[in-house]
DOLUMDO-101656 format. One record per residue: x, y, z of N, C-alpha, C in turn. Coordinates in steps of 0.02 Angstrom, whole numbers, plus 50000, padded with zeros to 5 digits. Example, Ala and Ser with C-alpha at 12.3 -4.5 7.8 and 13.67 -1.06 7.14 Angstrom:
2
506604971650390506154977550390506604983550390 506424988850354506844994750357506455000250394 
//
This chain:
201
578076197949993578656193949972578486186549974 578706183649934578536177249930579356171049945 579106166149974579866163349989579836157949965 580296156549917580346151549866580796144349906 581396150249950581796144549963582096146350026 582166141950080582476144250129582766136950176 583416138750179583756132650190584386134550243 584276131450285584826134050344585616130850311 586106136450351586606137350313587336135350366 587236139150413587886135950482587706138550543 587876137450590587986138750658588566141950665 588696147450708589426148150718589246153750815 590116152450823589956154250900590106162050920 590396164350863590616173450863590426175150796 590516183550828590346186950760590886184450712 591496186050732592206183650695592076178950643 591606173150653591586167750608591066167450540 590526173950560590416173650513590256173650450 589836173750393589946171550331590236179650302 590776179150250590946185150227590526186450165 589926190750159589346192450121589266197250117 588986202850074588706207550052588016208350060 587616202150077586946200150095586726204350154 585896209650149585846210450207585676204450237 585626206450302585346200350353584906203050421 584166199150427583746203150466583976194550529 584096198750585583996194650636583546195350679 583346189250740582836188350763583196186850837 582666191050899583156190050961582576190851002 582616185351078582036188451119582126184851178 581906186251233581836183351303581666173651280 582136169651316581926163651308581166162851315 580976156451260580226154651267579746158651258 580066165951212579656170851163579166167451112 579566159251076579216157551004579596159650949 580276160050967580586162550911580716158850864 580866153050857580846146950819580266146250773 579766145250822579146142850801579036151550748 579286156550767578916162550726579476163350646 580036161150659580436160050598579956153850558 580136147550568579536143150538578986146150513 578526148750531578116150950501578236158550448 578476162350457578806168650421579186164250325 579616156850346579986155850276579516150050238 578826147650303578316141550263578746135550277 579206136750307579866128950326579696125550399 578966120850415578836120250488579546116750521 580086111750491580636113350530581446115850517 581276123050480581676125750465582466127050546 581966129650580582216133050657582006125950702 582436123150723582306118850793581776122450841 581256119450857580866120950924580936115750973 580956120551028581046114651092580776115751151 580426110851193580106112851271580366113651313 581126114551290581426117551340581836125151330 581766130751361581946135251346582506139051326 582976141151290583796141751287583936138751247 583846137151210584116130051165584556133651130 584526139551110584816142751050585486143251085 586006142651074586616144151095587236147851055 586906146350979587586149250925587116154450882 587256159050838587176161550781586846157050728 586516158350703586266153250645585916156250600 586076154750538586106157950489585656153450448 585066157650402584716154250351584676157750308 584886154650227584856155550164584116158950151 583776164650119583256164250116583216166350038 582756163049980582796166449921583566168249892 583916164049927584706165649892584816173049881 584766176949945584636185249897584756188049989 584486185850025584566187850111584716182050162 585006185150213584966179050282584666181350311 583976176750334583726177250419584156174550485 584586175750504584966174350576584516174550652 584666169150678584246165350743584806168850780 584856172150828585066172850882584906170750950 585156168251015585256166451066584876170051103 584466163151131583896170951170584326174351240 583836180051288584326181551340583776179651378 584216180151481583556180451500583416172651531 583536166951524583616161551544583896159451614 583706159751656583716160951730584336155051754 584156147851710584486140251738585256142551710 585506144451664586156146351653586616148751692 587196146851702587726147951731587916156551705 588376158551760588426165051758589026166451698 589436161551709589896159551632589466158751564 589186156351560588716155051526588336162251501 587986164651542587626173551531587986176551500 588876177751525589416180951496589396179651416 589646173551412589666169451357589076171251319 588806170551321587956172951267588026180251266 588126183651316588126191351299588446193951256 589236190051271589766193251224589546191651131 589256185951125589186183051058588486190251034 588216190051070587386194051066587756201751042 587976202751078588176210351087588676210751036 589296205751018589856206250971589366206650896 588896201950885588396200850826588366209550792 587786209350868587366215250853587666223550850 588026222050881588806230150863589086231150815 589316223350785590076224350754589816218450674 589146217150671589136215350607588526221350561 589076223650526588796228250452588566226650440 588356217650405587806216250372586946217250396 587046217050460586576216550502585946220750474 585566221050434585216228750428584416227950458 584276223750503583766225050543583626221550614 583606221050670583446216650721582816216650746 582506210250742581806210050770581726205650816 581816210550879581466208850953580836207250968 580676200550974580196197851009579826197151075 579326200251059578946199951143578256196751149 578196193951198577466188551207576946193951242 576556193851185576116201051195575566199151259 575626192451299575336193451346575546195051417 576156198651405576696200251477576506207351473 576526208751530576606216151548577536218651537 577616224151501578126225051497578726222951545 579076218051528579676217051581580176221551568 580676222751622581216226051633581806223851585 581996217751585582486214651544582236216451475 581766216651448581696219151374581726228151372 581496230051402581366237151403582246239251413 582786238051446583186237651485583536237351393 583476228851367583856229351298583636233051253 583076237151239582676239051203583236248251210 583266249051279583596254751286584366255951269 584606249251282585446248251232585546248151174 584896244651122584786245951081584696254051040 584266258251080584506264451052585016269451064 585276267451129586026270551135586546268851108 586386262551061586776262051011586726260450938 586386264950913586026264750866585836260150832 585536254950860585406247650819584596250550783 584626247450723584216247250683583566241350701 582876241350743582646234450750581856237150749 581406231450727580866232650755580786229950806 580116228850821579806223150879579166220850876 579376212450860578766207950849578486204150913 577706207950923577416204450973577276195850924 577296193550985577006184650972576526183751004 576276174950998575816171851035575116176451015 575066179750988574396183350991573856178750952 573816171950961573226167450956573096165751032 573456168451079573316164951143572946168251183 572616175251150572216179651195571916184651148 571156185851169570956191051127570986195051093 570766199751027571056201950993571246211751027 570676211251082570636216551105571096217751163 571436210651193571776211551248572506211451219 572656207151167573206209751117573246218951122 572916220251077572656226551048573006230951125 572556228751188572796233951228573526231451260 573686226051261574576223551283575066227651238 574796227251164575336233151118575226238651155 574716241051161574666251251182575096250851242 575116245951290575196246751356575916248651336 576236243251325576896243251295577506248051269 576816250451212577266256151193577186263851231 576566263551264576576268451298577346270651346 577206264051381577986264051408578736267351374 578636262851304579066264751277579226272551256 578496274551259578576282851239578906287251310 578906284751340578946289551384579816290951411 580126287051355580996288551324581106288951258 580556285251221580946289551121580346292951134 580316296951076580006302351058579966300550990 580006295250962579786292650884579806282850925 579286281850904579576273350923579576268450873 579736262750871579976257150822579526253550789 579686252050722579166249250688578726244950738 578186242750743578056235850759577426231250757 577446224050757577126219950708576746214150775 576176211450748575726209450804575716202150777 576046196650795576016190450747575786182250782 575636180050766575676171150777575886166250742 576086161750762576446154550736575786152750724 575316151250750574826147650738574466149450687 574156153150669573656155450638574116162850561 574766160450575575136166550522575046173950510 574366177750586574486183150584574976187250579 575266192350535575666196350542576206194950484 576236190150449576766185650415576856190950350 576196192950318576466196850255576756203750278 576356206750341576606212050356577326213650360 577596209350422578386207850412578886206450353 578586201850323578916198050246578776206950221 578426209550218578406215950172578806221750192 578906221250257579216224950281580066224850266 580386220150278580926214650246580796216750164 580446215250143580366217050067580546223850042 580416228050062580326234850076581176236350089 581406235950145582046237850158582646234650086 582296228850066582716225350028582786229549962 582316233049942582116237249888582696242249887 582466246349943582836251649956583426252549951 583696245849973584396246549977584586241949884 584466239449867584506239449805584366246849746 583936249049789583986257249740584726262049752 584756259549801585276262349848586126262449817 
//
């Protein structure tokens, strides 16, 4: 897939608000200080399409980007941010969870993980709400310019091993960097692919 045009569109603080579209829309969600910013930027060729920041959390609303006038990529609020108030956790959950339940358009979520962690609990934990409620998502490892290709290689197996040992089919998933644009057509094709389908559809 090729991206001609991609131009951010609004912020908003509930599902309630937003845009009334027929558009699918692939969103992007992950433990603060995943690279989620930095991995949108590189995915639309827009280096400041998505705000990046050195400080972690930044994301606080829904945010919505125009892509090819044809789909939205949506930034979601990372989880997981330790300095946040417990009002605050609430508050992000309810927006996260209202999104990801109760918007139809939604037709893919891609969970981000920094392929040099050993599986954490808090992802594995959403990863498992995710299929008890039938959310549709893959999962994009990041950072994989920051460590070998072989220690990548074995952080995915580790990973999903885990993961096997509750589905019994597991989720697409994609091995990528901001830096160096590993993984970028794979995804974009993947996105491409669903977009098809549902146009045959």
């Amino acid at each position: 897939m090729k991206i001609d045009k991609a131009e951010y569109q609004t912020s908003l603080p509930s599902v309630e608000l937003c845009p009334s579209t027929d558009m699918p829309e692939y969103a992007f969600i992950g433990r603060s200080n995943v690279g989620k910013s930095s991995l949108i930027n590189m995915l639309t060729g827009y280096s400041k399409l998505a705000k990046t920041s050195a400080t972690p959390g930044k994301t606080m609303l829904i945010n919505y980007f125009l892509i090819n006038r044809a789909w939205h990529l949506v930034d979601l609020p990372g989880y997981g941010y330790a300095k946040r108030s417990k009002s605050e956790h609430e508050k992000l959950q309810r927006m996260i969870s209202g999104y990801i339940l109760r918007r139809q358009q939604m037709t893919c979520l891609f969970l981000l993980i920094d392929v040099r962690h050993e599986p954490q609990r808090i992802d594995l934990d959403f990863i498992e709400w995710l299929g008890e409620n039938g959310v549709p998502f893959a999962i994009v490892f990041t950072k994989a310019d920051k460590q070998s290709r072989a220690r990548n290689l074995a952080s995915v197996d580790r990973f999903l091993k885990v993961l096997s040992e509750q589905w019994e089919e597991l989720p697409p998933h994609f091995l990528t960097s901001a830096e160096t644009r590993e993984g970028r057509e794979e995804l974009l094709q993947y996105i491409a692919d669903i977009n098809q389908s549902l146009r045959e559809a």
